[in-house]
C-alpha positions, 0 to 999 in steps of 0.5 A: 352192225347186226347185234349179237343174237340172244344166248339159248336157254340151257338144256338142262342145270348149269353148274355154279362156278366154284368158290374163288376162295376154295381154288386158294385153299386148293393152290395153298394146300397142293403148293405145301405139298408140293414143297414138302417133297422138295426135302427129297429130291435129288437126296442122297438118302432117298430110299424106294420102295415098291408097292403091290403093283410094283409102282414105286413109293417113297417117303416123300409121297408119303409125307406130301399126301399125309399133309394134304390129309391133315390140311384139308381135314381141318380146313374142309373136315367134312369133305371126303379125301381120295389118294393114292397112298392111304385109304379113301377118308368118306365125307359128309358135304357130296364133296370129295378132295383126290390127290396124288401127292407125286404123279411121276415118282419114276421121274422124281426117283431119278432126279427128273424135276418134271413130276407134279403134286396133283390136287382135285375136288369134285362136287355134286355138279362134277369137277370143280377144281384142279391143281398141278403144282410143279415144285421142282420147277417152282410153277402151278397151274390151276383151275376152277369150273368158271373161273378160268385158267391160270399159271402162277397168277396169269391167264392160261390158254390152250395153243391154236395149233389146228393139224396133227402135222406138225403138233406137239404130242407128249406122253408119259412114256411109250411103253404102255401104248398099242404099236400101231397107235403110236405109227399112226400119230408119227406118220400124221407128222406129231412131234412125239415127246415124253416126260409127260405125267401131270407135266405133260397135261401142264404144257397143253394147258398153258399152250406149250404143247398140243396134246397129251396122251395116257392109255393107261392111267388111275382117277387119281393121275388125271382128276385134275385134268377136266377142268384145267383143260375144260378152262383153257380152253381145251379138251379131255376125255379118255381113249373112248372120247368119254369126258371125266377122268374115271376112264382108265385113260387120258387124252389132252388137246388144245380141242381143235386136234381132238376128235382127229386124234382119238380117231389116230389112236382108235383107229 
């Protein structure tokens, strides 16, 4: 048997992979707030607001963000924090914690139990920690840059789907997409399903859906999502095919339906 050749030299500074024990502080943190909106979901007494940009807002955001603030400021006090809720809090350690305490609010204002808690940390070498916890549905799945992929404690793998024929492609919703984008995916034979925000970004990264599209969305809504999907063993970019979530948008795929995809949805 031929031995297996020798690994090039890298091109340039590998990242380290994070610290195991910062991914448990991270799960622990965003499972707190996960479940802290748990006292307002399906409550008769939920009351909705609407912020400047019309987007909805409830106590529940509020107080799960709050929480994680509170938490990671005495865990990690010279980190910087980024949410959706309240200013950005600056740190001093080149490392910046970004949360979205409920990524679907729409879905959870209407008693949907698929929206998520989304926890982020970037470093100085780019993502190094994501974290969607589901609480509604008692589920989390999260990673660390060289740590894998993981939900609730077993290993999580993209699908081996290979054609657009047939694949699953879930979404946010279809309001926001371009019409012939969205005839392009359909007569490639997807099965378009909706529902999606962090959830949607889950099911690829557990394998139980092949590709998740957003074409619009905040830093805050996808930061997560590099490196789960880059551990599962996928992909995400934006429309523009760029890695990093500061796009504007998100693409999510078990890898092998990437670049045929963004060609769809370029197109």
């Amino acid at each position: 048997m031929t031995p297996p050749a020798e690994p090039a030299e890298p091109a340039g500074p590998v990242a380290r992979p994070v610290d195991l024990a910062l991914l448990d502080v991270a799960v622990d943190v965003a499972r707190a707030a996960g479940e802290a909106t748990l006292r307002w979901f399906q409550a008769a007494d939920l009351a909705v607001d609407s912020k400047a940009d019309g987007t909805p807002v409830t106590a529940a955001d509020r107080a799960a963000e709050r929480l994680v603030r509170e938490r990671l400021a005495a865990l990690c006090p010279a980190d910087g924090i980024l949410g959706e809720e309240e200013p950005e809090s600056r740190g001093t350690s080149g490392r910046r914690w970004i949360v979205d305490p409920i990524d679907g609010t729409k879905a959870f204002t209407r008693g949907v139990p698929l929206y998520s808690t989304l926890l982020a940390l970037d470093d100085e070498h780019g993502p190094a920690i994501g974290v969607i916890v589901l609480p509604a549905l008692g589920q989390a799945v999260y990673a660390g840059r060289g740590l894998g992929c993981w939900m609730d404690g077993i290993p999580a793998r993209v699908s081996a789907t290979a054609e657009l024929d047939g694949s699953y492609l879930t979404a946010s919703g279809y309001t926001h997409w371009d019409d012939d984008a969205l005839l392009a995916v359909k007569h490639a034979g997807c099965h378009l399903r909706t529902w999606g925000d962090g959830y949607g970004y889950a099911l690829v990264a557990t394998g139980r859906a092949d590709a998740m599209v957003d074409p619009v969305v905040e830093l805050y809504d996808v930061a997560p999502m590099p490196v789960i999907l880059t551990e599962a063993g996928g992909r995400f970019t934006g429309l523009d095919g760029r890695p990093g979530a500061a796009g504007g948008s998100g693409v999510a795929t078990n890898g092998l339906l990437h670049d045929e995809l963004l060609g769809l949805l370029r197109a």
